[in-house]
Each structure stands twice: as structure tokens, then as C-alpha cells.
C-alpha positions in Angstrom: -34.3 -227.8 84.0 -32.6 -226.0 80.8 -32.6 -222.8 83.1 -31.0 -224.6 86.0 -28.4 -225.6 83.7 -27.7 -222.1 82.5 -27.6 -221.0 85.4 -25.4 -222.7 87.3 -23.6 -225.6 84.8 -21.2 -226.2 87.1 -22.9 -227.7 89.9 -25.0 -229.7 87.1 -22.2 -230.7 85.5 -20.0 -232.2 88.8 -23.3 -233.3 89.6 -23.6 -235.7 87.2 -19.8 -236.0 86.9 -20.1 -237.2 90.4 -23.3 -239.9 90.1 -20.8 -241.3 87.0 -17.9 -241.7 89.4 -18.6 -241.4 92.5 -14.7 -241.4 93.3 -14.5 -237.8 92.0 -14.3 -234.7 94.5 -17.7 -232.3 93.8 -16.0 -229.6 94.6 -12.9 -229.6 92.8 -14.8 -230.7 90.2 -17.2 -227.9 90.0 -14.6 -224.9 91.0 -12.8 -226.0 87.9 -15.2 -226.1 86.2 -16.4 -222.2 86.9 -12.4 -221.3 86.7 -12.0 -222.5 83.7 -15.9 -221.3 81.9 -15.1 -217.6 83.6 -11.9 -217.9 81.7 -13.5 -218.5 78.7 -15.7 -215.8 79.2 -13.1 -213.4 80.4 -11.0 -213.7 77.5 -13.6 -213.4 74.9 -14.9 -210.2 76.8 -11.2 -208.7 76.6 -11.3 -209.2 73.1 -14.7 -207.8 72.5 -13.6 -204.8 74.8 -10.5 -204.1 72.5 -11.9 -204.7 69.4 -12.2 -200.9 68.7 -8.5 -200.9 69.1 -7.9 -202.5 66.1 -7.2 -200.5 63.3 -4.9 -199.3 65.4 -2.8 -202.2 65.6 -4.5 -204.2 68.5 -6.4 -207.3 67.6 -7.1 -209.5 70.3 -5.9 -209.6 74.4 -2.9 -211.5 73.2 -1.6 -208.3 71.5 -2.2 -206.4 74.0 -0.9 -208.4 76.3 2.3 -208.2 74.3 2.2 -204.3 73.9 1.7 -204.2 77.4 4.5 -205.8 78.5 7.0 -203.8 76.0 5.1 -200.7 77.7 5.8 -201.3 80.9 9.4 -202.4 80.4 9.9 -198.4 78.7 12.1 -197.1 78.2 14.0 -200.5 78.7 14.0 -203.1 75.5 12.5 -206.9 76.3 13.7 -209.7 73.9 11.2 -211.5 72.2 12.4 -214.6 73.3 11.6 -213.3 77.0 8.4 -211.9 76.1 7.3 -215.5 74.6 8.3 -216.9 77.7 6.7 -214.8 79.9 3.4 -214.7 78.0 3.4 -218.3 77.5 2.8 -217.6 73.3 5.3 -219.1 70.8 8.2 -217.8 69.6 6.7 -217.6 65.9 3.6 -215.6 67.4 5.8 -213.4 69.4 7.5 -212.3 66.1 4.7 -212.3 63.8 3.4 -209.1 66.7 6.2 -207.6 67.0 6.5 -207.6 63.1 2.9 -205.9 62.9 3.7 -203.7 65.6 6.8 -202.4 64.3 4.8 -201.7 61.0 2.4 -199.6 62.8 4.9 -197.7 64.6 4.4 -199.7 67.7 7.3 -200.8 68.6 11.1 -200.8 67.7 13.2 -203.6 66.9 16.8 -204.1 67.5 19.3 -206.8 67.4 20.6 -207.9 70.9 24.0 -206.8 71.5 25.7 -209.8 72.4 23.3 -211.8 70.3 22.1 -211.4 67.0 19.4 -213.7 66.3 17.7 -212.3 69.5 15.5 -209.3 69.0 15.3 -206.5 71.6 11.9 -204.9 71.6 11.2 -200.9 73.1 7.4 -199.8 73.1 7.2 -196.4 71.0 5.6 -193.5 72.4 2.2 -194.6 70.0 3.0 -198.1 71.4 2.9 -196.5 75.1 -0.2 -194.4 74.1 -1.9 -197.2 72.6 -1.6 -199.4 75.7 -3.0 -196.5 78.2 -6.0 -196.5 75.9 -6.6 -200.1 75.7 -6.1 -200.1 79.6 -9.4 -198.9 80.3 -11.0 -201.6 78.3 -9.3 -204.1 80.0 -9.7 -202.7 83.3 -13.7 -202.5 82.5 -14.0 -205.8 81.9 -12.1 -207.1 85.1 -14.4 -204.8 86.7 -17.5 -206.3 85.4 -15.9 -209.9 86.1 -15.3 -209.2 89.8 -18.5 -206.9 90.3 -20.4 -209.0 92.4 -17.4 -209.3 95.4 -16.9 -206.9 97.7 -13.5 -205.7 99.3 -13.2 -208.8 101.6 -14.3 -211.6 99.2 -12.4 -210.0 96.4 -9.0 -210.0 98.2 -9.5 -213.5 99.1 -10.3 -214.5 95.4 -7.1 -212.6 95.0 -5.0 -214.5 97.9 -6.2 -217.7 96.2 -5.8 -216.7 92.6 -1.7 -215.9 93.9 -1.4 -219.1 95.3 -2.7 -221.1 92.4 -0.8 -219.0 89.8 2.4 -219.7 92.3 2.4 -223.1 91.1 1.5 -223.5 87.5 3.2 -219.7 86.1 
């Protein structure tokens, strides 16, 4: 029974969700249940992946995540007001990164023209390089995570995924 759990926790879980309350929809129940362990699982792998990426200035996905965006933006400047809004981190994180990362030669700082207590944040060209490197990591992982779809079940996952991030993001 332990390896049936392991295996597959999701449908034990809604399972037994399900003989509690019978009211509750198995399958809702165990899709979000999957979603939300494969996030879990995700994330922890992007940080394992990255991890040799940080004594260079990258210690978990979030800071990538953050280093990425100021890379892509280049040679344009984001605020980090903007960035915490777009990656859905606080304001007092958002700084705290961009503090590190301007230490390490990541990123520069500047205040916004037209509004001083706003920061506007350019990726350096170690920032930039940084990011390409970590990009393999990351991509490895989403690899691994999608390995066992092909072409058509994968851009259905993806059609789905779009329509649920639509909503909530």
C-alpha cells in the first residue's frame, strides 16, 4: 500500500478526500493536487540545478528569476517596483537582490528620473552572462519535468497551463 501511495498520492489522496466528502470533485481534487506537488518539486529542482551558480551571485530560482528579467529587459532599465510586481516577490526582497546583485557587479542601479524613491535596474554584461549560464540549468530541469510528453500532449499541457495562468497572473 506505502508503494501505491508513492506512487501515485494523488489519486490516494482525492480518494480518500472523496470517501470523507463525498460532495468533492475527484478530479479537481486530484489534478490539484499533482499541480501543486510538481510545483513543489519543480522549484526545489530549479534551485538544486542553480546551486553551482551561487558564488557567483545566484542563490535560489527567485534570483534568477530576478536576473532574468533585468536581462531580458537589456539594454532597457526595469524599476524594482515593476520587477516585484511582475515576479509576485515583495518589494523588501526585490531590493535586498538587487542590493546583492549590484555588489557583485550584477546589475546597476539608478534613481528613476521622474521619481526618486523608485530604482531603475539594467543587467550588466556579467549580469547578462550570468543568466545565459544559469539558462541551461533551468532549461534542464523543465526538460526533465516535461520528459515523459510528447509534441502533442506537451502543447496541450501548454494550451492549458496559458489558460489557467490567464486568470490567476
Amino acid at each position: 500500500m506505502e508503494d501505491q501511495w508513492i506512487t501515485d498520492f494523488a489519486a490516494q489522496a482525492a480518494k480518500r478526500w472523496v470517501e470523507l466528502d463525498p460532495t468533492l470533485n475527484d478530479l479537481r481534487l486530484r489534478t490539484g493536487i499533482r499541480l501543486e506537488r510538481i510545483a513543489r518539486v519543480h522549484e526545489q529542482m530549479l534551485n538544486d540545478a542553480l546551486s553551482p551558480y551561487r558564488p557567483r551571485g545566484i542563490r535560489s530560482i527567485e534570483d534568477f528569476r530576478l536576473l532574468a528579467l533585468a536581462s531580458r529587459m537589456s539594454p532597457e532599465a526595469t524599476s524594482s517596483t515593476e520587477a516585484s510586481r511582475l515576479l509576485r516577490i515583495s518589494k523588501a526582497a526585490t531590493s535586498s537582490r538587487i542590493e546583492r546583485f549590484q555588489a557583485a557587479g550584477l546589475v546597476r542601479t539608478a534613481p528613476r528620473q521622474y521619481d526618486k524613491r523608485t530604482l531603475e535596474v539594467t543587467a550588466t554584461t556579467s549580469g547578462i552572462e550570468l543568466c545565459k549560464a544559469c539558462i541551461d540549468a533551468v532549461q534542464a530541469v523543465h526538460a526533465r519535468i516535461v520528459e515523459p510528453l510528447d509534441d502533442d500532449a506537451l502543447a496541450s499541457l501548454d494550451r492549458a497551463l496559458g489558460a489557467m495562468a490567464s486568470r490567476f497572473l
